[in-house]
SENU-37400 format. One record per residue: residue number from 1; x, y, z of N, C-alpha, C in turn. Coordinates in Angstrom, 2 decimals, always signed. Layout:
<mikol banu="NUM" n_X="X" n_Y="Y" n_Z="Z" ca_X="X" ca_Y="Y" ca_Z="Z" c_X="X" c_Y="Y" c_Z="Z"/>
...
// end
This chain:
<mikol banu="1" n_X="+13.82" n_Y="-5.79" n_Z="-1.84" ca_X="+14.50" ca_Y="-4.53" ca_Z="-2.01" c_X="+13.93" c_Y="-3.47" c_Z="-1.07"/>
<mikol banu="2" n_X="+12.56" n_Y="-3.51" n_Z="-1.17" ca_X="+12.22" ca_Y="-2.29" ca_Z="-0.03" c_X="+12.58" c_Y="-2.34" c_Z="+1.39"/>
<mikol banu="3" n_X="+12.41" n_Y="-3.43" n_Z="+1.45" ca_X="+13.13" ca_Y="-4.20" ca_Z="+3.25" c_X="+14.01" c_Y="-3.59" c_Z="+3.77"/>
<mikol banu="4" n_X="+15.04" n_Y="-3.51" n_Z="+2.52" ca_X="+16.12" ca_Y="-3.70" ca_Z="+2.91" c_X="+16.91" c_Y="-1.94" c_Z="+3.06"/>
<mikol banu="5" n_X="+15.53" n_Y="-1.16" n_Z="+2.18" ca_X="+15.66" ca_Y="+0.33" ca_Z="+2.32" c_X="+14.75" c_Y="+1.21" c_Z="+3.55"/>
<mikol banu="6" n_X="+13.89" n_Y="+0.39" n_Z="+4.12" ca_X="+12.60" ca_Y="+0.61" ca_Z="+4.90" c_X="+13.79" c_Y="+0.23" c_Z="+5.75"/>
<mikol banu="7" n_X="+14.22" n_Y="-0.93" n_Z="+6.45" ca_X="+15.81" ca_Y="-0.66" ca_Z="+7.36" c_X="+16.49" c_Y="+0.16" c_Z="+7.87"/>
<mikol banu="8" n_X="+17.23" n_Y="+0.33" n_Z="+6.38" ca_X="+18.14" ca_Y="+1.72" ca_Z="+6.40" c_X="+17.73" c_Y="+2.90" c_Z="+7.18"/>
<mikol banu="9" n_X="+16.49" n_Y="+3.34" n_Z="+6.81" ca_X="+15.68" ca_Y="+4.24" ca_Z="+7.26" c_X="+15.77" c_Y="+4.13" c_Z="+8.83"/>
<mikol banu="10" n_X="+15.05" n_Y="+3.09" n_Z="+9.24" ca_X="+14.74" ca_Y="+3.11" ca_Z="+10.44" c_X="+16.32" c_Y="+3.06" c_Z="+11.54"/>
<mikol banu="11" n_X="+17.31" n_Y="+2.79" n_Z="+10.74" ca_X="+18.40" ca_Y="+2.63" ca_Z="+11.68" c_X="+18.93" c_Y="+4.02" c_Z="+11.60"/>
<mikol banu="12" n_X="+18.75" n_Y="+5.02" n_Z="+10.18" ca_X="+19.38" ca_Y="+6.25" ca_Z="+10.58" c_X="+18.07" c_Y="+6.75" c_Z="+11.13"/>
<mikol banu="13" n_X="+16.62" n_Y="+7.29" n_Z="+11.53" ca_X="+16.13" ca_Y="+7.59" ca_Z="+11.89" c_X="+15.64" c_Y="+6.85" c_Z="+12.97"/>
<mikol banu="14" n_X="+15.76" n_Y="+6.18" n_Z="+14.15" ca_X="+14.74" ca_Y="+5.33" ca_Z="+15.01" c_X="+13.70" c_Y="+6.17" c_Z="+15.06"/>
<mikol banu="15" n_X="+13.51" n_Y="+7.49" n_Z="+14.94" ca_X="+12.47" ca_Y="+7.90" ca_Z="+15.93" c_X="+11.07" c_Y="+8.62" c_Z="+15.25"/>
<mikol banu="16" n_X="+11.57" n_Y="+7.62" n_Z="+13.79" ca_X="+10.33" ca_Y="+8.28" ca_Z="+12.51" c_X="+8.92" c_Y="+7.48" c_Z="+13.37"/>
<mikol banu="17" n_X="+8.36" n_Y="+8.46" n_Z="+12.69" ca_X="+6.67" ca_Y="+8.17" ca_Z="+13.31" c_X="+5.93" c_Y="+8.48" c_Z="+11.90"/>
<mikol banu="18" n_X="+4.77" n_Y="+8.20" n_Z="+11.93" ca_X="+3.47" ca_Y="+8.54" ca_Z="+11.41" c_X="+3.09" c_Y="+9.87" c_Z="+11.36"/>
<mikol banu="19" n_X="+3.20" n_Y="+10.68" n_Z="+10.44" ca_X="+2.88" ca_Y="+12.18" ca_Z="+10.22" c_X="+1.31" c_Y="+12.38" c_Z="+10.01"/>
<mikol banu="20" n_X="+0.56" n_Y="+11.39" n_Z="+9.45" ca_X="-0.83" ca_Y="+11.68" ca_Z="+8.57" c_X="-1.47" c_Y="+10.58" c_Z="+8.53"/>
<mikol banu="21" n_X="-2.41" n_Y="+10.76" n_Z="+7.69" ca_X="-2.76" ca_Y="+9.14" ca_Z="+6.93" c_X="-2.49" c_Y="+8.82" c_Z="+5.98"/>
<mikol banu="22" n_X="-2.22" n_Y="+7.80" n_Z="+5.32" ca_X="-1.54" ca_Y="+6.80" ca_Z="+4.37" c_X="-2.76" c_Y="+7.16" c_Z="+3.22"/>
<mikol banu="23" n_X="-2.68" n_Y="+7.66" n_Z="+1.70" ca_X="-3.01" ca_Y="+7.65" ca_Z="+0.69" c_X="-3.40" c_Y="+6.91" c_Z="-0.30"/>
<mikol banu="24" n_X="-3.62" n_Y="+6.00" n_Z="-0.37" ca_X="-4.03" ca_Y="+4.91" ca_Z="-0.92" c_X="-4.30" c_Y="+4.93" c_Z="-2.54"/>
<mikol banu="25" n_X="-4.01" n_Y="+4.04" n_Z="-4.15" ca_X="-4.27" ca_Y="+4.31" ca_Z="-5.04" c_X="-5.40" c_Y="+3.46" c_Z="-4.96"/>
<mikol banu="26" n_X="-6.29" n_Y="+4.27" n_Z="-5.84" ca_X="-8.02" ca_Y="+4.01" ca_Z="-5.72" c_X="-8.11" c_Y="+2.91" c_Z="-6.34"/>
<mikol banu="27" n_X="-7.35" n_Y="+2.33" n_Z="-7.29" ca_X="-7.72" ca_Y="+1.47" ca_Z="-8.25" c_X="-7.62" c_Y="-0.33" c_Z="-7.95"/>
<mikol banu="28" n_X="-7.83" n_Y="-0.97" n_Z="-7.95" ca_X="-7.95" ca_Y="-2.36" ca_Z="-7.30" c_X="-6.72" c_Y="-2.85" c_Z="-8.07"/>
<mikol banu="29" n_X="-6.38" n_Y="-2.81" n_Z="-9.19" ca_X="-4.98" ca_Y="-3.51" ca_Z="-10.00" c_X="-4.23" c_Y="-3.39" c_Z="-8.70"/>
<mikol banu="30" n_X="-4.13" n_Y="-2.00" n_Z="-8.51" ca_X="-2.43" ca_Y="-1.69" ca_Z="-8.09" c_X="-2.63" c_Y="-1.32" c_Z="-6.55"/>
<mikol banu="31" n_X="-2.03" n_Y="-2.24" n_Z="-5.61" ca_X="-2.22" ca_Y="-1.52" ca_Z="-3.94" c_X="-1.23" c_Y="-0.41" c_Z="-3.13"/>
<mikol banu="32" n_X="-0.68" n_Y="+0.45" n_Z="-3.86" ca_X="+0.14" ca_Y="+1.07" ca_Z="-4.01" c_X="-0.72" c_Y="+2.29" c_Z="-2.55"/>
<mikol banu="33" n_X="+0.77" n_Y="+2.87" n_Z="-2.27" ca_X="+0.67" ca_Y="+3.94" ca_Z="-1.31" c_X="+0.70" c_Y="+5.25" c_Z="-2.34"/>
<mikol banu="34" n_X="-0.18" n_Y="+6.42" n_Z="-2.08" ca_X="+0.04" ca_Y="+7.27" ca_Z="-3.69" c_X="+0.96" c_Y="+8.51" c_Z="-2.35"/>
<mikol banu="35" n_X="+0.86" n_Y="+8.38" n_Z="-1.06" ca_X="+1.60" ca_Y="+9.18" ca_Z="+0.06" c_X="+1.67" c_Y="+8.87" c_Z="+1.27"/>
<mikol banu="36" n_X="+2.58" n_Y="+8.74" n_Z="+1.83" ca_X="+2.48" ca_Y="+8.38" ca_Z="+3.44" c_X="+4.01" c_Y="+9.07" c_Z="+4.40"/>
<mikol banu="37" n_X="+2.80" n_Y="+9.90" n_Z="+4.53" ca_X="+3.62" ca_Y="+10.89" ca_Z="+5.32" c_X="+4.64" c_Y="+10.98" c_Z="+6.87"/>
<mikol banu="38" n_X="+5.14" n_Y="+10.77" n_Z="+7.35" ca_X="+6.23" ca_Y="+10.47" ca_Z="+8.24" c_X="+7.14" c_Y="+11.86" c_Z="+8.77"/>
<mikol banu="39" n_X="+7.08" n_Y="+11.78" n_Z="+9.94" ca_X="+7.87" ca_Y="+12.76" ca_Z="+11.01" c_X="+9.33" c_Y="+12.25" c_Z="+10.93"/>
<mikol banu="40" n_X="+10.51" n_Y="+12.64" n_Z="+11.01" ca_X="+11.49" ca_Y="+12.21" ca_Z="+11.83" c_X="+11.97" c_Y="+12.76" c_Z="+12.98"/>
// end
């Protein structure tokens, strides 16, 4: 499912970039992004 929305994205935006650094949840269970920030 995210693939297939992470896609989408990139076909209406080509020209997204990397805004920051990626946020990370602290906890080892879950490898989750808690923010990741992006230019278009």
């Amino acid at each position: 499912m995210a693939d297939i929305a992470i896609g989408r994205l990139l076909a209406r935006f080509p020209r997204v970039r990397r805004a920051g650094s990626p946020v990370r949840e602290r906890r080892a269970r879950f490898r989750a992004l808690l923010s990741f920030p992006v230019a278009v």
